[in-house]
N, C-alpha and C positions, 0 to 999 in steps of 0.2 A: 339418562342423566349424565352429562359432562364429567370428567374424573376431572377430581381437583386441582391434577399439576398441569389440565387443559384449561380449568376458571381461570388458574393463576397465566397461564401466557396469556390467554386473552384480557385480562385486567392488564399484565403488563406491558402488553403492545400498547392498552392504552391510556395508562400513564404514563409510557415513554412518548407519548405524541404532546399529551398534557403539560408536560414539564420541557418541550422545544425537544426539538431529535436534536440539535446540538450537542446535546450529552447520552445520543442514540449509544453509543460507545461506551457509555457508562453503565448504560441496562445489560447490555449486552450478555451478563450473566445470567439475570431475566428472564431476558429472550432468548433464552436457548429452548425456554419451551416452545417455542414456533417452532423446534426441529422433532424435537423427543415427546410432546404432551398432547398436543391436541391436531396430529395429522391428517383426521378424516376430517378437517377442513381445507387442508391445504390443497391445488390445482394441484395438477402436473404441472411438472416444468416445462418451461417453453422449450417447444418443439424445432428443430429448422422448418420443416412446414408455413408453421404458426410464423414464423420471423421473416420468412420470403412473403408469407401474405401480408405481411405489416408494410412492407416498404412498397412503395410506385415503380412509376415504370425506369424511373431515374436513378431510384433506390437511395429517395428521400423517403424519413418516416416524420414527416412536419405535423401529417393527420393522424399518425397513427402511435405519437408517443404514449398520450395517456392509457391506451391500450395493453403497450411494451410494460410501462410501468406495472399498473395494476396483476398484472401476469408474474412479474420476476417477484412482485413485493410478497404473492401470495403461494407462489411454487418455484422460484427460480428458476434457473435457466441448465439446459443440458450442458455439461462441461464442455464439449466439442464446438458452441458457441460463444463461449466466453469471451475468447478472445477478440468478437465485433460486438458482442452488446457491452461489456463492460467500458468500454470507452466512451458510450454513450450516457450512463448509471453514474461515471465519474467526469461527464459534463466535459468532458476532451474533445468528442467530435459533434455537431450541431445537427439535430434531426433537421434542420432545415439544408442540410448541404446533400451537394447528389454525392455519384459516385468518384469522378473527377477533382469534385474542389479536395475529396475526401484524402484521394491520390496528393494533390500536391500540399497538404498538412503532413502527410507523413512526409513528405521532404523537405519542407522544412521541418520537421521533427528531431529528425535525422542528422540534418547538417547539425541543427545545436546541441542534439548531445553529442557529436564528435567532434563539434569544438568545447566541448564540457571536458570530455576527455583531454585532446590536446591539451585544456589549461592544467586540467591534473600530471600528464606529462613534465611541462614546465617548472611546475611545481616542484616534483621527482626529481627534474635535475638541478631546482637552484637546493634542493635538500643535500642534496649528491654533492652538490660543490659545496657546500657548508660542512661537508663528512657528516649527516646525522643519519642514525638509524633509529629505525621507527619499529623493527622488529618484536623486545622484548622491551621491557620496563618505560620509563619516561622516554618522550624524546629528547633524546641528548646529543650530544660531538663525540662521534667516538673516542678523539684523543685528549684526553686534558690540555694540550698544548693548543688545539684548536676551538677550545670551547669558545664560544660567544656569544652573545645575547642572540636569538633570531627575532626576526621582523614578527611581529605580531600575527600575523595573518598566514606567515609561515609556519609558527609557533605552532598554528591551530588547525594546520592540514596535516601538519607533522603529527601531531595526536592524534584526529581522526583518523588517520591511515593505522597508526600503530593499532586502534582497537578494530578497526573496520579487519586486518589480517587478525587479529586473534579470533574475531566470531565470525570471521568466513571458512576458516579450516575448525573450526566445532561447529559448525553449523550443522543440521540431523537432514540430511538428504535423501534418507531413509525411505519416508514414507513417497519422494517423489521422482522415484527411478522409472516409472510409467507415465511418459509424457500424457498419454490419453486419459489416465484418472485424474487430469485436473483440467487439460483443456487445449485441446489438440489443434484449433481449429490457427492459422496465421496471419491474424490482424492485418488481414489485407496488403500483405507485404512478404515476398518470397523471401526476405532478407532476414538473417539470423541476428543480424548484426551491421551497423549506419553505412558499411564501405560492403555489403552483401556477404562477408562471410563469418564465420562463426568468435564466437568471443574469444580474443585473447589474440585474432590471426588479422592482418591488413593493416594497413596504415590507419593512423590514430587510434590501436584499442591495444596495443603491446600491454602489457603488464610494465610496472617498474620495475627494477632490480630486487629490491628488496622484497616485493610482493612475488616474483619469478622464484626467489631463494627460500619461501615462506610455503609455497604451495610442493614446491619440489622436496623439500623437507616433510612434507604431510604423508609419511610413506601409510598412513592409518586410510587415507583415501582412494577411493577406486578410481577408475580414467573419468566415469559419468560425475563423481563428484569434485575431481579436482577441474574439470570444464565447469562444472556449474559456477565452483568456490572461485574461478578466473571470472565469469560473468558477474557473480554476486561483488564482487571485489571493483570493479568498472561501477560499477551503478550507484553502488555504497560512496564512491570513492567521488564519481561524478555531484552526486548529490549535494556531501559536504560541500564545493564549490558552486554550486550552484545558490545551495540556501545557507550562507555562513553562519548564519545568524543563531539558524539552529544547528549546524554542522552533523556529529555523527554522534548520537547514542545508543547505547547497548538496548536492545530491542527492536530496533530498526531491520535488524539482519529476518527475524520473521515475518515482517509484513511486505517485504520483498521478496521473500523465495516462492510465493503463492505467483507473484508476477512475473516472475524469472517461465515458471513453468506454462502459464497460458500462453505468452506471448514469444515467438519463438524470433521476434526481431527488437531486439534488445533497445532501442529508440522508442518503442511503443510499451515494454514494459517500464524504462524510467519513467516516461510521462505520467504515465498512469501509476506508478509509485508516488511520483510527486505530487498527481491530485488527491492520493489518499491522505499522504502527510498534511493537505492544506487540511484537513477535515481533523485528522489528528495531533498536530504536533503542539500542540498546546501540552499534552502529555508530557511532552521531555521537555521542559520549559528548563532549567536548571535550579531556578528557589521551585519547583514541585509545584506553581499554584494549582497547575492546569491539573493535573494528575488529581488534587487534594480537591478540587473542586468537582470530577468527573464521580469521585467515592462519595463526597457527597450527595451527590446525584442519585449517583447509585443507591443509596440510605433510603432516601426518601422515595425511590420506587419500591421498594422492598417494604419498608414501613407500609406503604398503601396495597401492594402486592399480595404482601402475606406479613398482616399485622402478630400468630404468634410466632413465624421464625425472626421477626425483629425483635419482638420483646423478649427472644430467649438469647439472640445475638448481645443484644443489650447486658441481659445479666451475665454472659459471660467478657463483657468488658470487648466488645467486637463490633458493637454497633457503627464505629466511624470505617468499616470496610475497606481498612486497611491490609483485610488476606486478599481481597481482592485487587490487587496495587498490579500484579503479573498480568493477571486477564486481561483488564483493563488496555494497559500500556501495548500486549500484543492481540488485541482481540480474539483474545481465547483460543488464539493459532496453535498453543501448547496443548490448553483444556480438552481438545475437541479432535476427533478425527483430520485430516485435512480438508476431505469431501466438504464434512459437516460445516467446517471456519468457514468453506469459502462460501458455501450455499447462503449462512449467516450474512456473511459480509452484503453478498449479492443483495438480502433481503432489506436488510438496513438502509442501505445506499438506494437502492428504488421508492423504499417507504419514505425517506427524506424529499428525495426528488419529488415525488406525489404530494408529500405535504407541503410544498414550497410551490406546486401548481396551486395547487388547489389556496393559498395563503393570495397570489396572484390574482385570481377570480373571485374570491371575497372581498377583494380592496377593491376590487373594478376596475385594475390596469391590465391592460390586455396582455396578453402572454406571447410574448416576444417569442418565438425559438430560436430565431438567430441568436436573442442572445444567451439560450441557455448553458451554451457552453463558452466558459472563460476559456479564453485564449493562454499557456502556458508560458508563452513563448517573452508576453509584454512585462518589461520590468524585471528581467531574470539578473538579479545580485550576478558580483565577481567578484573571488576574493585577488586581493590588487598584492604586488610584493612592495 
């Protein structure tokens, strides 16, 4: 007979299906029993083996997606792979493309995050000539005599930055000083970094001053984590200008250091940060709807999940799951071992993919692969001075 914290993942898997994976991110507490509850179901994780048999002679998997899928959704994948099948789980690269077209996506990948970068550059220095520092507190003019209104758009890279260096040097780097326990493999690209060398060095990825003066002050960080906190800082920093819309909030710094560590060419982990924020950022909305709607969610799996820990959440005045508001926001990046987040994430993201096949071939429209994966590159915001 099943133990019951295995009934319970398996009901929760599937009324997290019931209620749209949209708010997959919202069970997410849930489904941790697909990690901890009911493992003599789960495959092994995909093998390299298993992942060279998947692909053709071209090293298209057009035939052999639903296969990829069903495998990572039910055992994930070996760390050492991550860094080629995640791209494919977060719809970046199109099982229908070989190995070539796959080459020239990373370059242009590449050029546009270093000119993401460059634009944060520019930014840097019309801040610089304005004298503001972003360091500690508001962003302000350092001299009274210089204060003056900034440009809107300026306003709001100049804050971004301020909090993007305060959670890059507290960032816990801790658990990911062993490139290979999270995922060693190099996303098809020798490059660390869009001009081939490592963060922080060549043309278009310098630090700014202030971010240079911010790390160099971090004497609490060792050499591997003040490189990291220069990479996490580029990314953070790229992003805001990328999507101004949502710009940079506190929690963001965790759902990027998982891709800092797979991806050892910094081009390939923004992307793929930035297809997770498409998935998530409703979270950081700023009036909260997205986050207060995701707890809701959440409620209502748990309610069907396990009807008495809600009736007993309930009497203790907890029922709208609002402890769970951290999880949530960082996909239990904090909760959970790292291993364990990232296995999670992997399984989520596949279980979505699968259900939106399979959503595909009960309507009776054929399944495109071309266009399973959204192109990043079309419509990329810039914030303008």
């Amino acid at each position: 007979m099943p133990s019951r914290s295995g009934v319970q993942a398996g009901t929760a898997s599937g009324v997290d299906i019931a209620l749209g994976l949209s708010a997959a991110a919202a069970a997410a507490l849930v489904a941790y029993g697909l990690i901890q509850g009911h493992k003599q179901q789960r495959l092994q994780p995909l093998t390299r083996e298993q992942w060279l048999a998947m692909q053709d002679s071209t090293h298209r998997l057009s035939r052999s997606l639903p296969v990829l899928l069903d495998q990572v959704r039910k055992g994930g994948c070996l760390p050492e792979l991550r860094a080629e099948v995640w791209p494919y789980l977060l719809r970046l690269d199109s099982p229908s493309d070989n190995l070539e077209q796959r080459r020239k996506l990373r370059v242009e990948l590449s050029r546009s995050y270093v000119k993401l970068l460059q634009r944060c550059q520019e930014l840097e220095c019309a801040l610089k000539t304005s004298d503001v520092r972003t360091s500690a507190g508001e962003a302000t003019a350092e001299h009274a005599s210089a204060a003056q209104p900034l440009p809107p758009s300026l306003a709001q890279f100049a804050e971004a930055q301020r909090i993007i260096l305060l959670d890059a040097v507290r960032t816990d780097f801790s658990q990911s000083g062993q490139r290979s326990a999270a995922g060693s493999g190099n996303s098809g690209s020798a490059n660390r970094g869009p001009s081939g060398n490592g963060a922080g060095e060549g043309e278009g990825q310098r630090l700014g001053r202030v971010a240079e003066e911010t790390l160099a002050g971090a004497t609490h960080l060792t050499a591997f984590e003040r490189h990291a906190a220069g990479r996490l800082i580029h990314l953070l920093s790229a992003y805001a200008v990328h999507d101004p819309e949502t710009g940079y909030c506190q929690g963001m710094s965790d759902l990027a250091v998982p891709m800092l560590l797979v991806f050892e060419d910094d081009a390939m982990a923004f992307w793929c940060f930035e297809r997770l924020l498409q998935r998530v950022k409703k979270n950081f909305r700023h009036d909260e709807s997205g986050i207060k709607e995701q707890l809701a969610t959440l409620a209502a799996v748990l309610q069907r999940a396990d009807p008495v820990l809600f009736h007993h959440l309930r009497k203790i005045q907890a029922g709208d799951c609002f402890f769970a508001y951290r999880m949530v926001i960082v996909q239990l990046r904090r909760e959970m071992p790292l291993q364990q987040a990232m296995t999670l994430w992997e399984l989520l993201w596949a279980e979505e993919f699968h259900h939106k096949m399979d959503n595909w071939v009960s309507a009776g429209s054929p399944v495109r692969l071309a266009d399973s994966a959204v192109s990043p590159l079309a419509g990329s915001p810039n914030i303008a001075l």
